[in-house]
C-alpha positions as CSV (number, residue, x, y, z in Angstrom):
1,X,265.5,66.0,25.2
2,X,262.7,64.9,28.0
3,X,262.0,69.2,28.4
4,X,261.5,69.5,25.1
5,X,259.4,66.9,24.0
6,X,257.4,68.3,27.5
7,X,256.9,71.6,25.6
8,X,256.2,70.1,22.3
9,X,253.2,68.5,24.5
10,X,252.2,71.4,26.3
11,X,252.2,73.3,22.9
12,X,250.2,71.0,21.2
13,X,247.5,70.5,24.0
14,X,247.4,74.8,23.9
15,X,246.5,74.6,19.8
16,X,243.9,71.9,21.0
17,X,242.0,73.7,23.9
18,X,242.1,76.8,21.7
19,X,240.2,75.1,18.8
20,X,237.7,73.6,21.3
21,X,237.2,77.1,22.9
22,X,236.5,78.8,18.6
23,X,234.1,75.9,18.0
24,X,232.3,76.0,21.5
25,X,230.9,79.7,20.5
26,X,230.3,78.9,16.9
27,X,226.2,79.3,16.5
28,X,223.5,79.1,13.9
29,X,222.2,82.5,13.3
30,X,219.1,81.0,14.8
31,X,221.2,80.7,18.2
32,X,221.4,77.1,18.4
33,X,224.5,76.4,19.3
34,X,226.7,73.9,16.5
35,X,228.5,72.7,19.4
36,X,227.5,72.3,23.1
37,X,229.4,74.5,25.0
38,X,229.0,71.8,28.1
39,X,228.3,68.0,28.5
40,X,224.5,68.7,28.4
41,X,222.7,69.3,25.6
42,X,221.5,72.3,23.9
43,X,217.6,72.7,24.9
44,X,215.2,74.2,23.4
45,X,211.6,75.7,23.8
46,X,208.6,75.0,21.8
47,X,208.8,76.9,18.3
48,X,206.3,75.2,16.7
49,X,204.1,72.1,17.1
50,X,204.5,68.7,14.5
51,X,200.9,68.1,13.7
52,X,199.2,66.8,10.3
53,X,195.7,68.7,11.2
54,X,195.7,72.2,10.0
55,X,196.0,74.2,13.2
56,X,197.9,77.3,14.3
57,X,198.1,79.4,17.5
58,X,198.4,83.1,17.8
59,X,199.5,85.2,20.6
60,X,200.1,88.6,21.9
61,X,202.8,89.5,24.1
62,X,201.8,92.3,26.3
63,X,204.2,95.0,28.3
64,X,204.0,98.2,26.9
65,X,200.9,99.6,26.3
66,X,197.1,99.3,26.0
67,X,195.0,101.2,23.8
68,X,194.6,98.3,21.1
69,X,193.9,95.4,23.7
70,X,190.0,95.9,23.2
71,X,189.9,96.3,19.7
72,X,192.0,92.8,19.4
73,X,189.3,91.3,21.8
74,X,186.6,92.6,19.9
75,X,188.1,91.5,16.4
76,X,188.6,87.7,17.7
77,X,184.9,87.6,19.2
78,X,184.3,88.9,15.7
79,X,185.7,86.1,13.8
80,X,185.0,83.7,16.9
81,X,189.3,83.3,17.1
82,X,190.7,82.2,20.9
83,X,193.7,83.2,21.6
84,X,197.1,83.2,24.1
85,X,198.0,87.0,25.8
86,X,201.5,86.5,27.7
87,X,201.2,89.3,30.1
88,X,204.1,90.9,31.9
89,X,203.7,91.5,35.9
90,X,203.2,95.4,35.6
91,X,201.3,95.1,33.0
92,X,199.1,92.6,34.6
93,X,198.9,95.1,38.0
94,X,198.1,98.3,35.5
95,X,195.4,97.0,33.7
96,X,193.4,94.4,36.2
97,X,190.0,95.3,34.1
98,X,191.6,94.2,30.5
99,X,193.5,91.0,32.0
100,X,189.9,90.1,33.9
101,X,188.4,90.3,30.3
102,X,191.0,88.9,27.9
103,X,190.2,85.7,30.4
104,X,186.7,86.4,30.5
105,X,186.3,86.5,27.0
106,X,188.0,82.9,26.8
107,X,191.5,83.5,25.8
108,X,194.8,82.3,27.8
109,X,196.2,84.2,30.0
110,X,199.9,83.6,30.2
111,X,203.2,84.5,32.0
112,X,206.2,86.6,30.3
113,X,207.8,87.7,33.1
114,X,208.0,90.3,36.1
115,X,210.5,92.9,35.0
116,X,210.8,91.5,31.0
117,X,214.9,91.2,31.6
118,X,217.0,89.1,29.4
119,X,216.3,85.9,31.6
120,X,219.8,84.8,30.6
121,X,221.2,86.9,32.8
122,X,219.8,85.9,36.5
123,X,220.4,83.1,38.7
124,X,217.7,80.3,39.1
125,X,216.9,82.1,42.9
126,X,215.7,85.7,40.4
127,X,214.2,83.5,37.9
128,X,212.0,81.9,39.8
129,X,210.7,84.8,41.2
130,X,210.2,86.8,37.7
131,X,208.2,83.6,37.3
132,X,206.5,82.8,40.2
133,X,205.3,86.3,41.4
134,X,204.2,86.9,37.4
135,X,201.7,83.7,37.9
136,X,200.4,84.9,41.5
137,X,199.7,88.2,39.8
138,X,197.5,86.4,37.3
139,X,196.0,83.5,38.9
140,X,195.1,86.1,41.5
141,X,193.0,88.2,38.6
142,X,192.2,85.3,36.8
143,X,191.8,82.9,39.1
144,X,193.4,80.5,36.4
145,X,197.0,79.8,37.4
146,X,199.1,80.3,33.9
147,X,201.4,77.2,33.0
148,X,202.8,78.4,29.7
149,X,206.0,80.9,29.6
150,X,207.5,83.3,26.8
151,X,211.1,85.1,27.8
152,X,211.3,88.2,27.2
153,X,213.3,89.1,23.8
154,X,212.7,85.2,22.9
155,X,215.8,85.2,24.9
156,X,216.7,81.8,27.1
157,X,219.4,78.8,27.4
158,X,219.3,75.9,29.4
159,X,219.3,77.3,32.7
160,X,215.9,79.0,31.4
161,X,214.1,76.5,30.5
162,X,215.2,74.1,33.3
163,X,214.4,75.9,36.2
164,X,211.0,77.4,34.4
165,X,209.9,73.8,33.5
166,X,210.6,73.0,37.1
167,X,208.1,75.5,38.0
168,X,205.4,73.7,36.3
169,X,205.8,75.7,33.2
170,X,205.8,74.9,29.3
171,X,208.4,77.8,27.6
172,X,207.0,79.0,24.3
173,X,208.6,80.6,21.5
174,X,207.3,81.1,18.4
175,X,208.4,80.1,14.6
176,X,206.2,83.4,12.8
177,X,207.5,86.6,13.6
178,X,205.1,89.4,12.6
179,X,207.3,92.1,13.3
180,X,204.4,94.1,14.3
181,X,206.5,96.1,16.7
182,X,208.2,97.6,13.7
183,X,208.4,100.3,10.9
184,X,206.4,98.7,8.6
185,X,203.1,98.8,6.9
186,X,200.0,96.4,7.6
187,X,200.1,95.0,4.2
188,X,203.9,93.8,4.8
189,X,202.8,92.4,7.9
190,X,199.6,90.5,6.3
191,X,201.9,88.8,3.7
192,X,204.6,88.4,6.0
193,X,202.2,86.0,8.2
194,X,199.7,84.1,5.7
195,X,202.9,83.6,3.8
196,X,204.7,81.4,6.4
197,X,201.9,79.7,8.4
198,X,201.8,76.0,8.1
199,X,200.0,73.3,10.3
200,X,201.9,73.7,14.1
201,X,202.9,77.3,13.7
202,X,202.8,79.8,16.2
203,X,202.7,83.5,15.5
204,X,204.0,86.3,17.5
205,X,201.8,89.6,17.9
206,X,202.2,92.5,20.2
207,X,198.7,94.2,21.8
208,X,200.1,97.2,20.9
209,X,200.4,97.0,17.2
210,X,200.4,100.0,15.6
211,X,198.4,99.1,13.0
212,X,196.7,95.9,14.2
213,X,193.0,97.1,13.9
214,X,193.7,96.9,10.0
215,X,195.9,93.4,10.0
216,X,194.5,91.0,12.2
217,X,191.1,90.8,10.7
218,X,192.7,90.6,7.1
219,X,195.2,87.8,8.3
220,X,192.0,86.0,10.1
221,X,190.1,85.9,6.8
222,X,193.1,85.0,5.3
223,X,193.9,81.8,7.2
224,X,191.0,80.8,7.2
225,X,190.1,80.9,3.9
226,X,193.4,78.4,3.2
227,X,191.8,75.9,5.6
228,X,193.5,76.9,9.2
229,X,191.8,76.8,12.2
230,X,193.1,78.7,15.2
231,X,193.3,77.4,18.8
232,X,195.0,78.9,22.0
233,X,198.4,77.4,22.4
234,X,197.5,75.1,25.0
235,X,195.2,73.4,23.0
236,X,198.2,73.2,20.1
237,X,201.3,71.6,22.2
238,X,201.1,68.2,23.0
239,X,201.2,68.0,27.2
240,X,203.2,64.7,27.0
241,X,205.1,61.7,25.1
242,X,207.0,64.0,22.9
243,X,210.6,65.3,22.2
244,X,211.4,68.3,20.6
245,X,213.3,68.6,17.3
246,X,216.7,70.6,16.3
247,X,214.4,73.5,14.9
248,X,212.0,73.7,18.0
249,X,209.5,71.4,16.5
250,X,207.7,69.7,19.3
251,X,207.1,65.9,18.0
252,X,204.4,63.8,19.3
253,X,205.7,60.0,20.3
């Protein structure tokens, strides 16, 4: 009697730990975890800023490529737009002259990486160097050291973000996706933006857009004309007294 009411136990702890382990990789399709798969909490990176004043941020990501970069700097002199560039280590070292101007011409220059690897997948000793040899790079072109970061792929967890905010860093993500880096046609990509910007948003672009000539100064009239004004991302977040929400939403306290 005292064996089997051992093994009803035993099976009964089994069914238990198995529907902790099913719930524990349940996500949102957004990858925010329903359930934390430890005792800390699920953190998060900036998606978007909580702000009553109508202000967004764009920003170009920057690792492949380079034959649009002055055509973007000339169409933001144009309409008088600063912006955020998060530049990747080699593509910092293989275009000195463009990184000296993006900065030159006013805009952040930020950090997105040595290598752009899935940052998930390194110990805090290789992120810290993606990181810290990425900003050396800049600050050493610059002379600005960069204090904002974007992971490759949009790709982090808590790991991440601890040991990047431990280097002095704030990580950015973004909450409009252009989609600039695919198949599809500048007028998709307009509506695709000036249809989902509200006050706080940041927008993802890449310097290589195939066919950014023709959208960004379309999507620049465009937010403007519904009242937006745009501002580098470090003039957008809030630096401190905040929290950030379940969607990414940093909240002013």
């Amino acid at each position: 009697m005292f064996k089997q009411r051992n093994k009803k136990k035993c099976v009964a702890m089994l069914i238990l730990l198995g529907l902790l382990a099913t719930f524990s990789v349940v996500h949102f399709t957004s990858g925010i975890s329903l359930i934390p798969t430890s005792n800390q909490a699920r953190k998060l990176p900036i998606y978007s800023v909580g702000t009553d004043e109508k202000k967004i941020s764009i920003s170009f990501d920057a690792a492949w490529g380079n034959s649009h970069t002055r055509p973007i700097l000339d169409i933001l002199d144009e309409y008088g737009v600063k912006t955020t560039f998060f530049l990747v280590k080699f593509w910092a070292e293989k275009y000195q002259e463009d990184v000296l101007e993006i900065s030159q011409r006013g805009h952040e220059v930020q950090n997105h990486s040595a290598t752009h690897p899935d940052m998930r997948t390194l110990s805090e000793d290789e992120i810290c160097e993606e990181v810290q040899i990425t900003g050396d790079v800049i600050e050493n072109i610059t002379g600005i050291k960069p204090d904002l970061f974007r992971p490759p792929f949009g790709a982090y967890d808590n790991k991440v973000i601890e040991t990047t905010e431990g280097l002095g860093y704030k990580v950015i993500q973004w909450s409009v996706d252009s989609l600039d880096w695919k198949d599809i046609s500048a007028d998709q990509i307009v509506d695709r933006v000036v249809s989902r910007v509200e006050p706080g948003s940041i927008v993802l672009f890449h310097n290589d857009g195939k066919y950014v000539e023709e959208y960004l100064p379309r999507i620049l009239e465009q937010v403007k004309d519904k009242g937006f004004e745009v501002v580098p991302i470090g003039q957008l977040i809030y630096r401190n007294n905040y929290f950030i929400d379940h969607t990414g939403r940093q909240i002013k306290e």
